[in-house]
C-alpha positions in Angstrom: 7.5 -7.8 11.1 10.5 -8.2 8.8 10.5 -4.8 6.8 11.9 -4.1 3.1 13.4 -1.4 1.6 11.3 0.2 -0.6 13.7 0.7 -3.4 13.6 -3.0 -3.9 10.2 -3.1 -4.5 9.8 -4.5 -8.5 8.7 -2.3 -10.8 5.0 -2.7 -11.3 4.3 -4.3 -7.9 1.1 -4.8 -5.9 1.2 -4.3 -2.6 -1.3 -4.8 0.2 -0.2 -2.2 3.6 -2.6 -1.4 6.6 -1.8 1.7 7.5 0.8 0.8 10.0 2.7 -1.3 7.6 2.9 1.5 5.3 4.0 3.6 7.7 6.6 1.3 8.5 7.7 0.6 5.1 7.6 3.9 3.7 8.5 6.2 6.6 5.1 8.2 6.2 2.0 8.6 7.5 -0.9 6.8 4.9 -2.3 9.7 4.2 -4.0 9.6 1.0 -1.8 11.9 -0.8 1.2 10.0 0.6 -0.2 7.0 -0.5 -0.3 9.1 -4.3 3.3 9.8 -3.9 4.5 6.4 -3.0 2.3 4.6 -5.7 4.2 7.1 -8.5 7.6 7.0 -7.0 7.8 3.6 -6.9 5.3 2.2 -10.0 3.7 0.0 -7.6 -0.3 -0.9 -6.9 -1.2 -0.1 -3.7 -4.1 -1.3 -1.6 -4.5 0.4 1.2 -6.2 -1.0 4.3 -8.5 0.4 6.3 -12.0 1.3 7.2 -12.0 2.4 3.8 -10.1 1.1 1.6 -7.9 2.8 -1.2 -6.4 1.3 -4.6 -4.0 3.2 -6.3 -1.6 3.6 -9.0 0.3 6.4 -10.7 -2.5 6.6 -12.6 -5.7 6.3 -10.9 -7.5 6.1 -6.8 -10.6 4.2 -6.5 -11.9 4.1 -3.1 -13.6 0.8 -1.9 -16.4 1.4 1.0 -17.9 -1.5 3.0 -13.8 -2.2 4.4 -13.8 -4.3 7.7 -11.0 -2.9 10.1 -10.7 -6.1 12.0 -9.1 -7.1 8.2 -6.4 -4.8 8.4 -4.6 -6.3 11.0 -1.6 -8.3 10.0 2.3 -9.0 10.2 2.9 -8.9 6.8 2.7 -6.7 3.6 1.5 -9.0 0.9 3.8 -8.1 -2.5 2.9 -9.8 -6.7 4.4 -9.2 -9.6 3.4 -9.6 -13.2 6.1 -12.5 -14.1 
């Protein structure tokens, strides 16, 4: 897995972590709160993978249910932008 710094993550970004790619990136456990504290730091959308998963911004967390963690395995974090 090639791994980014964070800081040059564009403004307004969406990313798409498992939990072991965000702890990667990040240097933090994906906690939720964590999670809270990256997606306002950095002004980024972040989906968070799991057995439940999490999309967050600085300004809202809405939990999805019904996740699948077989689709939470991969070798890269996913990243748009709003051109």
């Amino acid at each position: 897995m090639q791994v980014i710094s964070p800081e040059i993550l564009p403004p307004a970004a969406i990313i798409t972590p498992h939990h072991l790619e965000f702890k990667t990136l990040f240097n933090l456990e994906p906690t939720l709160e964590n999670t809270q504290i990256v997606a306002q730091k950095f002004n980024l959308t972040i989906l968070l993978k799991g057995e439940k998963d999490y999309v967050l911004n600085k300004m809202e967390t809405v939990q999805i249910d019904g996740g699948n963690v077989g689709m939470t395995k991969g070798e890269q974090v996913m990243c748009w932008q709003d051109w």
